[in-house]
C-alpha positions in Angstrom: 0.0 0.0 0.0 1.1 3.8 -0.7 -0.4 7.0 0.5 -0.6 9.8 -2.0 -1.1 13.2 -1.0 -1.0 15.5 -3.8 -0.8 19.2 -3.5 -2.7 21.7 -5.5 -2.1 25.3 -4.3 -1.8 29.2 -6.3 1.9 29.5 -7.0 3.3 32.9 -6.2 5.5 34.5 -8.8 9.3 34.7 -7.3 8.3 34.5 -3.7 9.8 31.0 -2.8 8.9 32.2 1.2 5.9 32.4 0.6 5.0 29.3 -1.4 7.2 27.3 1.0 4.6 28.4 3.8 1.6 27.7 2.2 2.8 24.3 1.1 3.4 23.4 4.9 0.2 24.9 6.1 -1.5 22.7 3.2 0.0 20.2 4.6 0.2 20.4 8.2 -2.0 17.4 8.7 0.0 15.0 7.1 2.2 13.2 9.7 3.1 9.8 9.0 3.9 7.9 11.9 7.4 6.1 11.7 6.0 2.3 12.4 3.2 2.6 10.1 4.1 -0.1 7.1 1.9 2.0 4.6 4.5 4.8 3.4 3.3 8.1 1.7 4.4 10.4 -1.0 3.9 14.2 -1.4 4.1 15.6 -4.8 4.5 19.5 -5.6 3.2 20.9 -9.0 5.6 22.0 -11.7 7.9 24.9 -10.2 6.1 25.1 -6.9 8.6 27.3 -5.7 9.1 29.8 -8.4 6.0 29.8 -10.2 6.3 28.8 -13.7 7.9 29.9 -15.5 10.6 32.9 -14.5 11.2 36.1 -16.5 14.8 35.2 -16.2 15.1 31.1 -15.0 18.8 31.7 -14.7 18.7 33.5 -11.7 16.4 30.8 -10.0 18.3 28.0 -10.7 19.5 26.1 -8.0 21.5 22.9 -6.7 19.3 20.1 -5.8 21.8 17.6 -4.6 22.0 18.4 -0.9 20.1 20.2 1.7 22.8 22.3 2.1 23.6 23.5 -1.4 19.8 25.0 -2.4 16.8 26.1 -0.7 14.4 24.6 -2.4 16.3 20.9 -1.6 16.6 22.5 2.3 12.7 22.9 2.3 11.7 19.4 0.3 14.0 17.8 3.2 12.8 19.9 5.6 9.3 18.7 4.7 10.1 15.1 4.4 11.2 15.0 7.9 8.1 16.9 9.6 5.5 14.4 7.4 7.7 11.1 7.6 6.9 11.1 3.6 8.9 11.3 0.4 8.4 14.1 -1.4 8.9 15.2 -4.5 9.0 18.8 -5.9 10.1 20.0 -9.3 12.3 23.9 -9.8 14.7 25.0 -12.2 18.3 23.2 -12.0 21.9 23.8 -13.5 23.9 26.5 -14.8 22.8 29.9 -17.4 23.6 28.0 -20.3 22.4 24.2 -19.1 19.0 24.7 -17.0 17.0 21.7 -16.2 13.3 21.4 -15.3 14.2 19.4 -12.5 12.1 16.3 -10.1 14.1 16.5 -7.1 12.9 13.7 -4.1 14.0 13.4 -0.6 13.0 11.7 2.4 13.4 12.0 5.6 16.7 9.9 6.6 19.1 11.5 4.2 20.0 15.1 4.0 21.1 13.8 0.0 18.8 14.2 -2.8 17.2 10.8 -2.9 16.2 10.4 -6.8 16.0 13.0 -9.7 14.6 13.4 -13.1 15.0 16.2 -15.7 12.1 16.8 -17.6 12.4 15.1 -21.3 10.4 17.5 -23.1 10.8 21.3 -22.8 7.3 23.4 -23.4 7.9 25.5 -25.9 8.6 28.8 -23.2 11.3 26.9 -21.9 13.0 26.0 -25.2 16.4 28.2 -26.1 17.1 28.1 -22.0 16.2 24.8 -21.1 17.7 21.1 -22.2 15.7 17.6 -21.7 17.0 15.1 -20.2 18.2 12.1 -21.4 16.2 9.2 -19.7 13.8 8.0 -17.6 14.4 7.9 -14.1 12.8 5.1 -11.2 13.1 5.3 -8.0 11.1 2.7 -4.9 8.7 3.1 -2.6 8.5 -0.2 -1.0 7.2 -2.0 -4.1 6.4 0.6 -5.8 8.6 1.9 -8.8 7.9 5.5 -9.3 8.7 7.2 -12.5 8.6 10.9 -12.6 7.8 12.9 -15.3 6.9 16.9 -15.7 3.5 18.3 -17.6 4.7 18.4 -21.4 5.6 15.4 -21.2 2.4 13.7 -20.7 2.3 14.3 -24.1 4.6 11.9 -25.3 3.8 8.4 -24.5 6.9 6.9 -25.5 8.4 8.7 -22.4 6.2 6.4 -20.2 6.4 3.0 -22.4 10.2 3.6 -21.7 9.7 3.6 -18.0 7.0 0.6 -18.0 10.1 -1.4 -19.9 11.8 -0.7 -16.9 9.0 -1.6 -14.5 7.1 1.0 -13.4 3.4 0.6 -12.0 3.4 4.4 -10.7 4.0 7.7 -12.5 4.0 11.0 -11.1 3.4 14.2 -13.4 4.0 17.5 -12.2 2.1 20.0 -13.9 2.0 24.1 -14.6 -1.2 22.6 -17.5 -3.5 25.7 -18.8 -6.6 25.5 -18.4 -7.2 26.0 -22.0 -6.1 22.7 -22.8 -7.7 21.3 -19.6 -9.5 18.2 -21.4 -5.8 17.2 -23.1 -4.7 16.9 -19.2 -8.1 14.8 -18.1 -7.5 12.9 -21.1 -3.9 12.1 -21.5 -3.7 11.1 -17.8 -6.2 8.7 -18.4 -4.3 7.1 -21.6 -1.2 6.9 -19.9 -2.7 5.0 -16.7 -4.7 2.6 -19.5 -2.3 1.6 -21.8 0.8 1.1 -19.2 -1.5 -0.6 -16.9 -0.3 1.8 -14.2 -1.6 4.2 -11.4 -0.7 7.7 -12.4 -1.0 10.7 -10.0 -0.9 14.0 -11.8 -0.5 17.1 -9.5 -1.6 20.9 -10.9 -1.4 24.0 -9.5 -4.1 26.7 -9.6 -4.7 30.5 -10.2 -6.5 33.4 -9.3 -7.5 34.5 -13.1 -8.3 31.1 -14.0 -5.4 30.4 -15.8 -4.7 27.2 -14.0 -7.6 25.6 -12.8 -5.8 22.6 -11.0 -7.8 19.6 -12.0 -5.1 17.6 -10.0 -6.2 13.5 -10.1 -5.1 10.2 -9.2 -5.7 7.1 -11.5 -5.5 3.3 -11.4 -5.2 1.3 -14.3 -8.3 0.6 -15.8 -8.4 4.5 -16.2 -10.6 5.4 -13.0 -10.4 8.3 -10.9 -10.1 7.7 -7.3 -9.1 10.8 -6.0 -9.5 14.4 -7.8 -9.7 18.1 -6.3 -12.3 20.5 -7.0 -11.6 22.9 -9.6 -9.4 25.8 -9.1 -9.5 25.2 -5.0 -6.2 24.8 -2.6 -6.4 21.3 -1.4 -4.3 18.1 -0.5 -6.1 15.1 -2.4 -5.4 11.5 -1.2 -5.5 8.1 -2.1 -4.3 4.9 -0.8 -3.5 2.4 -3.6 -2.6 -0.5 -3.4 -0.5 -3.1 -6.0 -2.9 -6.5 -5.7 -5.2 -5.2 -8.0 -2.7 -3.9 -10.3 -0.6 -6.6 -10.6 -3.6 -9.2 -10.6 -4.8 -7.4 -13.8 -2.0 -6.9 -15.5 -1.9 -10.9 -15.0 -5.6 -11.4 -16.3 -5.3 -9.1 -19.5 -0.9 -9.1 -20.3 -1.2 -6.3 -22.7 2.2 -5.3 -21.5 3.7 -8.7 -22.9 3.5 -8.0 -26.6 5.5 -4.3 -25.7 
C-alpha cells in the first residue's frame, strides 16, 4: 500500500517564502507515523517554488543535490522529515547556459537528494534556455517503482512506455497545465494509466485568473479516478493504492507482454 497526497495550491510569482509556507500549512495534517508499514508520497506541482515559468530562470536556478547546497532541496528535506513522507517537488536546475526542469525527491533519513529526473520534453517557453534530459528515471517506494515525469511530457507516450520497460506501476506528473487545454490533461492522464497498466498521479497548481484551474487527479489502471480536487480550490487530495489489484490485472489481460 502507498499513501498519496497531492498538492494543488496558487503559485506565487518569485516568492519561494511564501509558497514554502503555504505548502506546509496545506500540509500540516500530514504526519506519518514512523511504524506505520503503509508509506506516503507528497508531490508539488511544476515549479512550486518559483512559479512557472521565470522572467529570467537563470537566476532561480538552484543545486538540488544536498540540503545544504539550495533552498528549495533544504525545504523538500525539511518537509520530508516533519511528514515522515517522500516528497517530490520540481524547480529549475543547472547553470545559465544548461537549466533543467528538474524532479528532485527526498526523504526524511538522508540530507542527499534521494532520486532525480530532468524533464524530457521542454514546453515550448522553456525551449532556447532549457535542455531535456536524457532518460527516464525510477526510483522505490517499498514495491512501488515510481517514474517521474513533468506536464509536457504527458504528451509523449513513449516517455512512459520507456519507463513501464523498466518496471514502473506508478508515474507521477507534475504539472503548470492551462486551463485551455484542460480536457488534453483529463484525457492524456487517463491514456497513460490505461495503456501502461499503471496508477498515475498527476498534480496541478491553480490561479486566481483562472489560468490554471488545478484539476489535479489520481488514476489506477483501468483509467478510474479515485481521487480528484475541486476545480481551481487549494487542497491536498489522497488516495491509498494498493498493488494487488494492479498486478492481478495486469496478469488477467498481459497487454504489457507483446511491448
Amino acid at each position: 500500500m502507498l499513501d498519496i497526497f497531492l498538492v494543488q495550491m496558487e503559485v506565487a510569482a518569485n516568492d519561494k517564502a511564501k509558497n514554502f509556507a503555504k505548502v506546509e500549512a496545506l500540509t500540516r495534517d500530514i504526519r506519518k507515523d514512523a511504524d506505520d508499514p503503509v508509506k506516503g508520497l507528497i508531490v508539488l506541482s511544476e515549479m512550486f517554488a518559483t512559479g512557472y515559468l521565470p522572467l529570467h530562470p537563470e537566476k532561480a536556478a538552484e543545486d538540488f543535490s544536498s540540503a545544504s547546497t539550495g533552498e528549495t532541496a533544504l525545504f523538500l528535506h525539511r518537509l520530508a522529515q516533519q511528514t515522515g513522507c517522500t516528497v517530490m517537488g520540481s524547480g529549475i536546475a543547472g547553470c545559465p547556459n544548461k537549466l533543467t526542469n528538474h524532479t528532485s525527491v527526498y526523504t526524511a533519513d538522508s540530507a542527499s537528494e534521494f532520486a532525480c529526473y530532468d524533464k524530457r520534453k521542454p514546453f515550448f517557453m522553456e525551449q532556447g534556455k532549457f535542455i531535456g534530459g536524457s532518460d527516464v528515471s525510477l526510483f522505490k517506494i517499498k514495491e512501488w517503482q515510481i517514474a517521474p515525469t513533468v506536464c509536457f511530457d504527458l504528451r509523449f507516450p513513449e516517455i512512459y512506455r520507456d519507463a513501464v520497460k523498466k518496471g514502473a506501476n506508478l508515474f507521477t506528473v507534475q504539472a503548470a497545465w492551462p486551463s485551455k487545454r484542460v480536457q488534453h490533461w483529463n484525457t492524456l492522464l487517463k491514456a497513460r494509466a490505461i495503456e501502461n497498466q499503471a496508477f498515475v498521479a498527476g498534480v496541478n497548481c491553480v490561479s486566481s485568473d483562472r489560468n490554471y484551474t488545478g484539476n489535479s487527479q489520481i488514476i489506477n489502471p483501468f483509467g478510474e479516478v479515485v481521487a480528484e480536487a475541486c476545480e481551481n480550490e487549494e487542497c491536498v487530495i489522497f488516495a491509498r493504492i494498493g498493488k494487488d489489484s494492479l498486478d492481478d490485472y495486469r496478469k488477467e489481460f498481459p497487454v504489457l507482454e507483446n511491448i
